[in-house]
C-alpha positions in Angstrom: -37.0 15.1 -18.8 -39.7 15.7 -21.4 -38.8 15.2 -25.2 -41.7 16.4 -27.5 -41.4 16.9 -31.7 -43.1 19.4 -33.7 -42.4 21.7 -36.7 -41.8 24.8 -37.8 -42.4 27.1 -41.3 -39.6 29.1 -42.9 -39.6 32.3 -44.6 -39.3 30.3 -47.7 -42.4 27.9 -47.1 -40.4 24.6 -46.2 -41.8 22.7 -43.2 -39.1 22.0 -40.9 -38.9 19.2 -37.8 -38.4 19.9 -34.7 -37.3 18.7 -30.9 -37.2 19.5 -27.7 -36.4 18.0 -24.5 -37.6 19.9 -21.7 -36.4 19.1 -17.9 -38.0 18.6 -14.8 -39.2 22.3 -13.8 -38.4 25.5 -14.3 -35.2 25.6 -16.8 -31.8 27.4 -15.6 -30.6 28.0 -19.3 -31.9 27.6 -22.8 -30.0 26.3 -25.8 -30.8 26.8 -29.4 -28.7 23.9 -31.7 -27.7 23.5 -35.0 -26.8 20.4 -36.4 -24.1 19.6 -38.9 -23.8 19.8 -42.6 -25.4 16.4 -43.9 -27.0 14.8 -40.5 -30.1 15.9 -38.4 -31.4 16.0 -34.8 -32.1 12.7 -34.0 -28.1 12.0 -33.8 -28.0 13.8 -30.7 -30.3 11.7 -28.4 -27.8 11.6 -26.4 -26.5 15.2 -26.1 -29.8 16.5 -25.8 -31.2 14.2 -23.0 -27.7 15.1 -20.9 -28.5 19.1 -21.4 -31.9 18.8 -20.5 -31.5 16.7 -17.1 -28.8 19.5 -16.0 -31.7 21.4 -16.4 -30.8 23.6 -19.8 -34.1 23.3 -21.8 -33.0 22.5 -25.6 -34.3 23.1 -29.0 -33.3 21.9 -32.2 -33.8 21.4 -35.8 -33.4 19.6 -38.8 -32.2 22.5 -41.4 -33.7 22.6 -44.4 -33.2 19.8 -47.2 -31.7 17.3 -44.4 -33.2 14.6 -41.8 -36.7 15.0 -42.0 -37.7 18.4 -42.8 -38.3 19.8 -46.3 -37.7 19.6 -49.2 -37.6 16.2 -49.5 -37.1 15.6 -53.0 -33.1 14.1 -54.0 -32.5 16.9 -56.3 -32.9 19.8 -53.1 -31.5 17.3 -50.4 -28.3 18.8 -48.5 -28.7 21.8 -51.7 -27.6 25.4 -49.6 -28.4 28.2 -52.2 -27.7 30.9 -50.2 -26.1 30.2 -46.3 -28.0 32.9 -45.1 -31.0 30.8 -46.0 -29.9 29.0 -42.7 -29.0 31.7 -40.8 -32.8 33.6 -41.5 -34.1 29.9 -40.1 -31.8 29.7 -37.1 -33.2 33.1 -35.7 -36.5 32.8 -36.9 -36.6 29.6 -35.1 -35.3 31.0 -31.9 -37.4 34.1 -31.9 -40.8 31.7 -31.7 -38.4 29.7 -29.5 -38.2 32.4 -27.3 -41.8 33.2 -26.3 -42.1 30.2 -24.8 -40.2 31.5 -21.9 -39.3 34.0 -19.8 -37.4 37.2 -21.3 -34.4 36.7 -18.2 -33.9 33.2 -19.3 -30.4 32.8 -20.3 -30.3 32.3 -23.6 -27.2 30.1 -25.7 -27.0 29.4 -29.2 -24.7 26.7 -30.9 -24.2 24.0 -33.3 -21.5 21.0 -34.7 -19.7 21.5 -37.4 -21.5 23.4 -40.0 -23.8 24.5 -37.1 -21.1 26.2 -35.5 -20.9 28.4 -38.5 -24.5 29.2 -38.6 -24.8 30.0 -35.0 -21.7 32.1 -35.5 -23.2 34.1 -38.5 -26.7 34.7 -36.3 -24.9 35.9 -33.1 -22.8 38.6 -35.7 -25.7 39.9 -37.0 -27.2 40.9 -33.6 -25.0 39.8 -30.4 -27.4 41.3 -27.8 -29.9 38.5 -27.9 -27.2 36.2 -26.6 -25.6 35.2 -23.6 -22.9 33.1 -25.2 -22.0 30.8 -28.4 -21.2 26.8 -28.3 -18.8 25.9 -31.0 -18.3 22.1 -31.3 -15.7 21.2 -33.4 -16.5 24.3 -35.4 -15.8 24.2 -38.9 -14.9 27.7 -39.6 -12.4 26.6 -42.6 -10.8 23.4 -43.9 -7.5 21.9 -45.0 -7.6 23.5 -48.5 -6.5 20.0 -51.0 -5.4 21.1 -54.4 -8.4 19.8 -56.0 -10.4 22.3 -53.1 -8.4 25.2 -54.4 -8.5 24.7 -57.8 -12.5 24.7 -57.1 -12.7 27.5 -55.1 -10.9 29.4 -57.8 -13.9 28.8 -60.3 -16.4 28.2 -57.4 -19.0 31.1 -58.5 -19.1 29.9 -61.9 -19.9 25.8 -60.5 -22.2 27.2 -58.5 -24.1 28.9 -60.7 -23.5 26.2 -63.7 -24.0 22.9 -62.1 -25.6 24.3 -59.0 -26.8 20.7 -57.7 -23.8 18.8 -59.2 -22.2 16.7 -55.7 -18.1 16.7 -57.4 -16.8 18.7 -54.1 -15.0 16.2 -52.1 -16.9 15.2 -48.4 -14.1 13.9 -45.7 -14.2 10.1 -45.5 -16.0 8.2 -42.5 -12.8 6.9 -41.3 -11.4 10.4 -41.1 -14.4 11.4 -39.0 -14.0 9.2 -36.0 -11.0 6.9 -34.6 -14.2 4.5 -33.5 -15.5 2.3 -35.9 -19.0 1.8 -34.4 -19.3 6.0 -34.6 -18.4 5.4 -38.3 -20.9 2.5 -38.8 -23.9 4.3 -37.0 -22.8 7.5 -38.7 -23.3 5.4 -42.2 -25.9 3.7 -42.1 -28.1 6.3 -40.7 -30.7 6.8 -43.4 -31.5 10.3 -42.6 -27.8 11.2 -42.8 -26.5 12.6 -46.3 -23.3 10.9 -47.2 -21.3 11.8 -49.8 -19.6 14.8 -51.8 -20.9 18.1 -51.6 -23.1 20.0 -53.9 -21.6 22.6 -55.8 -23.8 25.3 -54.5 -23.7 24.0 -51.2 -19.9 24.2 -51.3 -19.2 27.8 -52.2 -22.1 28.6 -50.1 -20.3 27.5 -47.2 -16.9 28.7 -48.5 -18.1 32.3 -48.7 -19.3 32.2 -45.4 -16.1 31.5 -44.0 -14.9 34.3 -45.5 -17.5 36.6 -43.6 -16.2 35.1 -40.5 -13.0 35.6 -40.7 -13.5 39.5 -41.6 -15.7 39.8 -38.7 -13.8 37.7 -35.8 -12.8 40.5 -34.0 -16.3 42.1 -33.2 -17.4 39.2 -31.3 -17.9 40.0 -27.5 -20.2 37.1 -26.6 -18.5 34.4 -24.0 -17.3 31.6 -26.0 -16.8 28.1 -25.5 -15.2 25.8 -28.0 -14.2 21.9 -28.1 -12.1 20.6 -30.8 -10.0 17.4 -31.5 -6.5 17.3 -32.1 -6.4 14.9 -34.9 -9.9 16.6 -36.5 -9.0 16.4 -40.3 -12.1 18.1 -41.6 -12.8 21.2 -39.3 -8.9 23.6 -39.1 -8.4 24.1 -35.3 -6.0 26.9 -36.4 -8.6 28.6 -37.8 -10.5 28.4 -34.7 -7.8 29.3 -32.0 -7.8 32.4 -34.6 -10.9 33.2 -33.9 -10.5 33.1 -29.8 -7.6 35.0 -30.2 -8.6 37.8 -32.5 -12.3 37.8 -30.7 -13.0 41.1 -28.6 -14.8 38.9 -26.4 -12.3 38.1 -22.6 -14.5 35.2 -21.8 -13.3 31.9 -24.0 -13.1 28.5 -23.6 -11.0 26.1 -25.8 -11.4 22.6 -24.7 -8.7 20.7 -26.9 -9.5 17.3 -26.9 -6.1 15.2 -27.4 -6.9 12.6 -30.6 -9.9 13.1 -30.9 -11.8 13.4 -34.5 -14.5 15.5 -35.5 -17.3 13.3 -34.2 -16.7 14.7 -30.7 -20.6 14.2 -29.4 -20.9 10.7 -30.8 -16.9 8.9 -30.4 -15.7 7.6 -27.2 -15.2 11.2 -25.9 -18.7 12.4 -25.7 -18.9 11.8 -21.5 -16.0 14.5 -21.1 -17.4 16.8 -23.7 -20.6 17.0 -22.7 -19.4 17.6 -19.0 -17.3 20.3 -20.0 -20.1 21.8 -22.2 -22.3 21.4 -19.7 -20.5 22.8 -16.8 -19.5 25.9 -18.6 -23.3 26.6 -19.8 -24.4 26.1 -16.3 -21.7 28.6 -15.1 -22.6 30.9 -17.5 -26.5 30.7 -17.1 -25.5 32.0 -13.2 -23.4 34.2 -14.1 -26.1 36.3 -16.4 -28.8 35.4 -14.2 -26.8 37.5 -11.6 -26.3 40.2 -14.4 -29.5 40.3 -15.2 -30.6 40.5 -11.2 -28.3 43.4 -10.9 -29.7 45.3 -14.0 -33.4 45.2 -12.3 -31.9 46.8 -9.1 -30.4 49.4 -10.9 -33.5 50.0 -13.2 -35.6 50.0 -9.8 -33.2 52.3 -8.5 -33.8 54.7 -11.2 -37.3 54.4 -11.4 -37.7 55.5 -7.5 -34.7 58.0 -7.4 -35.2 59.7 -11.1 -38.6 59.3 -11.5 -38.8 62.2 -14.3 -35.6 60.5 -16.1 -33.8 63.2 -13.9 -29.6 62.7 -13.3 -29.7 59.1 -15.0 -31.6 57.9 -17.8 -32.3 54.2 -18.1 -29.9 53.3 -20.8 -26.7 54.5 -18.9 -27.9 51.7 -16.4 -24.6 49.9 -15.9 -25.0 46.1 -14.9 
């Protein structure tokens, strides 16, 4: 396994870090990730060195204002002013990601938490680039407070007003993990951003819920999703929703009983990964073979209807 750090430039100038960790020769599946809202890559150590000796090559980033990318100033750390800001870095990223490989590479895209919700908003703008979406512990919509709903009501205007001001309330470490080292590690991380939400950030993300939510039903990607029973930040009824009311036939909902939201860091992370793992793997075989297929049809064609005769190349079935 072969770890290397780099960066990368957004559309809007910031200078973004970056890792990867490659494995021992040629990869069977690539994986695009996107961290959280309020942590970075280097939390994932673990889940990234697991991937990569199973053979999935993996490539990640710390979104812009968290970990150790840019800005860097307090005033623009964890500050979202528009979600598709992260969305336009997520496939910019993976379109330079990309080149580095082969084009019948299977490709997977995915995230925690807030990640989920990115990697969900690139695959519905284009779905064809894709051969399947990772949501971990997906937070897709939360447990709506009274305080969040009165917010929410005036949550353009806060946004707009006090764009930077942090008076949304974050979930509590306690209600993150059951495990108290998770919570202590998760802490005192100094690259982690701990604390209530900006305004901005906060209607940025509520908004993209909402976009979502209307467009559930046009997913057709395969789909594999973990989530804990007792998560009291990310709504697992919003995300068996989402399997249900997805065009897609091919989901996965790994329900993992009591466990938080810190699912890749709490004392479940050895049967999550395995799951995840097993599943992208299948998967990776599974549009390898598709893909195999498609190039003995488009062979077939090229010998048999040479002048684009009976059957043109885009009715190709696979």
């Amino acid at each position: 396994m072969k770890k290397e750090s780099s960066s990368f430039q957004n559309g809007r100038g910031q200078r973004l870090h970056c890792v990867q960790y490659l494995p021992p020769g040629t990869p069977k599946a690539l994986l695009i990730f996107h961290h959280g809202y309020g942590e970075h890559t280097g939390r994932y150590d673990y889940v990234f060195k697991l991937l990569a000796e199973a053979g999935i090559a993996l490539h990640a980033y710390d979104c812009h204002g968290h970990g150790r990318s840019e800005p860097t100033e307090e005033r623009d750390r964890a500050l979202v002013w528009k979600f598709q800001h992260l969305v336009d870095d997520l496939l910019a990223f993976s379109k330079d990601v990309k080149l580095q490989y082969s084009s019948r590479l299977p490709i997977f895209v995915g995230g925690q938490s807030m990640g989920s919700l990115v990697a969900l908003h690139a695959v519905l703008r284009d779905q064809s680039h894709w051969d399947g979406i990772i949501l971990g512990t997906a937070t897709i919509h939360v447990e709506m407070s009274l305080l969040l709903r009165l917010q929410a009501l005036v949550g353009n205007l806060l946004a707009t007003a006090i764009p930077r001001a942090r008076i949304v309330p974050a979930v509590r470490g306690e209600d993150m993990s059951a495990d108290a080292a998770t919570i202590r590690v998760m802490e005192e991380d100094p690259y982690n951003n701990v604390g209530n939400l900006r305004a901005r950030t906060a209607n940025e993300i509520l908004k993209a819920f909402g976009h979502v939510a209307r467009l559930e039903s046009s997913l057709q990607l395969p789909i594999y999703a973990h989530h804990g029973t007792h998560d009291r930040l990310a709504d697992l009824q919003a995300v068996k929703r989402l399997l249900k009311n997805a065009s897609s036939r091919d989901v996965t909902l790994f329900e993992v009983e009591g466990g938080y939201h810190e699912l890749f860091m709490g004392p479940e992370k050895d049967i999550v990964m395995q799951r995840m793992i097993q599943w992208l793997l299948q998967h990776a075989e599974i549009a390898s073979s598709a893909a195999s297929d498609a190039d003995k049809d488009t062979l077939y064609d090229l010998f048999c209807h040479p002048s684009g005769g009976e059957k043109s190349l885009a009715e190709t079935s696979t």
